[in-house]
Chimera marker file (.cmm) of the C-alpha trace (Angstrom):
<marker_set name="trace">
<marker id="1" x="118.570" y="108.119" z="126.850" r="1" g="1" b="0" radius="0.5"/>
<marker id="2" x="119.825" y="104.595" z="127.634" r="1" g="1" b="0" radius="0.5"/>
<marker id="3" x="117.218" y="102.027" z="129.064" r="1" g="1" b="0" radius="0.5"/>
<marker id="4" x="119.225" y="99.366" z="129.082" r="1" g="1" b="0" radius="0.5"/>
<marker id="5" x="118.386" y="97.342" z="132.718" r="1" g="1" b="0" radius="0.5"/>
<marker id="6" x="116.207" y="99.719" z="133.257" r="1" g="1" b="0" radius="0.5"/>
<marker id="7" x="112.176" y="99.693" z="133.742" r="1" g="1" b="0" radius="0.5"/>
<marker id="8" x="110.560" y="101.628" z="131.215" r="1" g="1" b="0" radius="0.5"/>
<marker id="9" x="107.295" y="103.019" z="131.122" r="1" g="1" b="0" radius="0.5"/>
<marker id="10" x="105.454" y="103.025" z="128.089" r="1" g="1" b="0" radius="0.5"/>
<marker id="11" x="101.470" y="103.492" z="126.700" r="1" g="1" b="0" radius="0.5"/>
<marker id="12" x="99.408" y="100.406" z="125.836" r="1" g="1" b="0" radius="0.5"/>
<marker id="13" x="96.331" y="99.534" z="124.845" r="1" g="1" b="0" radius="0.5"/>
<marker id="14" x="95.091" y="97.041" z="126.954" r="1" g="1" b="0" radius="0.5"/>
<marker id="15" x="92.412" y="94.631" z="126.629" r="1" g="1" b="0" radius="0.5"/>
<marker id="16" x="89.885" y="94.074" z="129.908" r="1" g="1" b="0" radius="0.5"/>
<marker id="17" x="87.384" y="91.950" z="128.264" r="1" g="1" b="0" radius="0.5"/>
<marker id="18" x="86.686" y="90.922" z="125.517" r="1" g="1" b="0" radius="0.5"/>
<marker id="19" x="84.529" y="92.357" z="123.058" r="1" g="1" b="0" radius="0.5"/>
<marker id="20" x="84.978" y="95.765" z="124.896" r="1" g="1" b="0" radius="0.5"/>
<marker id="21" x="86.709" y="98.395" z="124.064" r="1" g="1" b="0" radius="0.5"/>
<marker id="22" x="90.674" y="98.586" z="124.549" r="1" g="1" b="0" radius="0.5"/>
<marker id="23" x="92.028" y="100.882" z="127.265" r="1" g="1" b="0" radius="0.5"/>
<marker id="24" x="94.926" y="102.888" z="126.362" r="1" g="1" b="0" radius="0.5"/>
<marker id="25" x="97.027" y="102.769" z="130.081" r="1" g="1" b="0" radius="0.5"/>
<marker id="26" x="100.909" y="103.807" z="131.289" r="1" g="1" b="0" radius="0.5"/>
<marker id="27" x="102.958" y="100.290" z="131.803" r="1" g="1" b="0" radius="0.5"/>
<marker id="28" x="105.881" y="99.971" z="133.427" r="1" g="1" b="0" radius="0.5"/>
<marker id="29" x="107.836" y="97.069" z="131.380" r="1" g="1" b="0" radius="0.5"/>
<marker id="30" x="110.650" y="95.595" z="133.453" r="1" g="1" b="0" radius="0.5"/>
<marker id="31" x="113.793" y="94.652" z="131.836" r="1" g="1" b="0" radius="0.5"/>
<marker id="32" x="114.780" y="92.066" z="129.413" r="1" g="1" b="0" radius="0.5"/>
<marker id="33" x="115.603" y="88.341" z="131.225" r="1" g="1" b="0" radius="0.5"/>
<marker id="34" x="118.064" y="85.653" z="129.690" r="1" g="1" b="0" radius="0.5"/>
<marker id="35" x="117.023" y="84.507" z="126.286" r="1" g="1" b="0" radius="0.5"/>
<marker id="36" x="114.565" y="87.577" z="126.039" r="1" g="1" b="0" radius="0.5"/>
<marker id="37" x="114.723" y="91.237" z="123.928" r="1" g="1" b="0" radius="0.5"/>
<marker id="38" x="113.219" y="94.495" z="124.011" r="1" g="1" b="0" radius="0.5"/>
<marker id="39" x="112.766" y="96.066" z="121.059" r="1" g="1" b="0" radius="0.5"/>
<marker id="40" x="111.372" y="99.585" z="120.327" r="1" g="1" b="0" radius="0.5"/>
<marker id="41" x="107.992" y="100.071" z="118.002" r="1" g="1" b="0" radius="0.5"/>
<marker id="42" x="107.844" y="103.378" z="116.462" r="1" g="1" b="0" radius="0.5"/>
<marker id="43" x="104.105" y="103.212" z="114.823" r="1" g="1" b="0" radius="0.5"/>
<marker id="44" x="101.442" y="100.460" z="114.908" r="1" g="1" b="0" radius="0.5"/>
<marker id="45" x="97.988" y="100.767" z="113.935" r="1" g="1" b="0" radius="0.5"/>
<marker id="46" x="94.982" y="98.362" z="114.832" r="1" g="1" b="0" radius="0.5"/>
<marker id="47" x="92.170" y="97.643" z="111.867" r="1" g="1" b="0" radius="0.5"/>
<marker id="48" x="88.558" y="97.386" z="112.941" r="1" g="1" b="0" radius="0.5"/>
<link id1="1" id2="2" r="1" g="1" b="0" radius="0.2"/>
<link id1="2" id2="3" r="1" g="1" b="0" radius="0.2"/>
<link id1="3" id2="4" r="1" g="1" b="0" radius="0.2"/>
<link id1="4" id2="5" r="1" g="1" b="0" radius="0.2"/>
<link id1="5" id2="6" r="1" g="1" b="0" radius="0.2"/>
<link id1="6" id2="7" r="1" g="1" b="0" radius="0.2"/>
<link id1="7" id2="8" r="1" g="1" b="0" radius="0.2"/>
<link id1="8" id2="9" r="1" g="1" b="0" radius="0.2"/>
<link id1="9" id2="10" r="1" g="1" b="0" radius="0.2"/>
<link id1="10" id2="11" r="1" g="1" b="0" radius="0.2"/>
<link id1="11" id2="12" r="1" g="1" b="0" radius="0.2"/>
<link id1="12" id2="13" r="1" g="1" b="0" radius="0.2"/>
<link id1="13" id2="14" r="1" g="1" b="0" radius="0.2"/>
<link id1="14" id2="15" r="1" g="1" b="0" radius="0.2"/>
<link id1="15" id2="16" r="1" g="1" b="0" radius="0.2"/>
<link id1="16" id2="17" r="1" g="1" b="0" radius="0.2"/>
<link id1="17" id2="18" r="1" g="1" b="0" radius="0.2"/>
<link id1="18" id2="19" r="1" g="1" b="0" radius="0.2"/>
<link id1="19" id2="20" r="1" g="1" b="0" radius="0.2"/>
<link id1="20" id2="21" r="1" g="1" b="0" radius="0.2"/>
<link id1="21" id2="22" r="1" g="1" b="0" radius="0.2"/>
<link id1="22" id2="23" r="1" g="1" b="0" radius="0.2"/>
<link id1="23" id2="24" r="1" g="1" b="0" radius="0.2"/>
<link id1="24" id2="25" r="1" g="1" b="0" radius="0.2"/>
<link id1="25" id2="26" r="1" g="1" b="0" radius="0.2"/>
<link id1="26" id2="27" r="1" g="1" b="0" radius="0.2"/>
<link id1="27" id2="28" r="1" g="1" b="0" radius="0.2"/>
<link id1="28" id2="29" r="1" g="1" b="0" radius="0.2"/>
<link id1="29" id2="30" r="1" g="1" b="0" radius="0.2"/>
<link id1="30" id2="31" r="1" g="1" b="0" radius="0.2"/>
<link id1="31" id2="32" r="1" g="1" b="0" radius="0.2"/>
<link id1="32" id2="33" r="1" g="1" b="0" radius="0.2"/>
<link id1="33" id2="34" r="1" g="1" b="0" radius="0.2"/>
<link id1="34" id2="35" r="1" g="1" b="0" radius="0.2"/>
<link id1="35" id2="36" r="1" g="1" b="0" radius="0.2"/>
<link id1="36" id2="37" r="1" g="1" b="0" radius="0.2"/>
<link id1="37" id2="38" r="1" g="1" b="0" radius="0.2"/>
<link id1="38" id2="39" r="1" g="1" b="0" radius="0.2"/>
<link id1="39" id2="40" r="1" g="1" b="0" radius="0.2"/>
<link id1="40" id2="41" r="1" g="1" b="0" radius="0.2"/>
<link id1="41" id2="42" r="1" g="1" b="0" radius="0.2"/>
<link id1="42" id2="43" r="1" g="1" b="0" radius="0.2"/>
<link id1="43" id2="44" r="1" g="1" b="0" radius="0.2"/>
<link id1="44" id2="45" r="1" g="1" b="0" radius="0.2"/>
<link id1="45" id2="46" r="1" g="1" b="0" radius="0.2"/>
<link id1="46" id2="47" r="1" g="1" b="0" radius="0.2"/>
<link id1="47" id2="48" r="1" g="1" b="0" radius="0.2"/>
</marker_set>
């Protein structure tokens, strides 16, 4: 499926405050402007 120009919605882990715990939330991530990218992550992980 082709996103190009398109919003996107996508799962993040979001961080309210600090020192608490992250939230993992649906975000809608608008499309690229001049000068910027959008690239696609596959797998991440996060180390205590």
């Amino acid at each position: 499926m082709a996103t190009a120009g398109k919003v996107i919605k996508c799962k993040a882990a979001v961080a309210w405050e600090a020192g608490k715990p992250l939230s993992i939330e649906e975000v809608e991530v608008a499309p690229p402007q001049a000068m910027e990218v959008r690239v696609k992550i596959l797998f991440t992980s996060l180390c205590p």
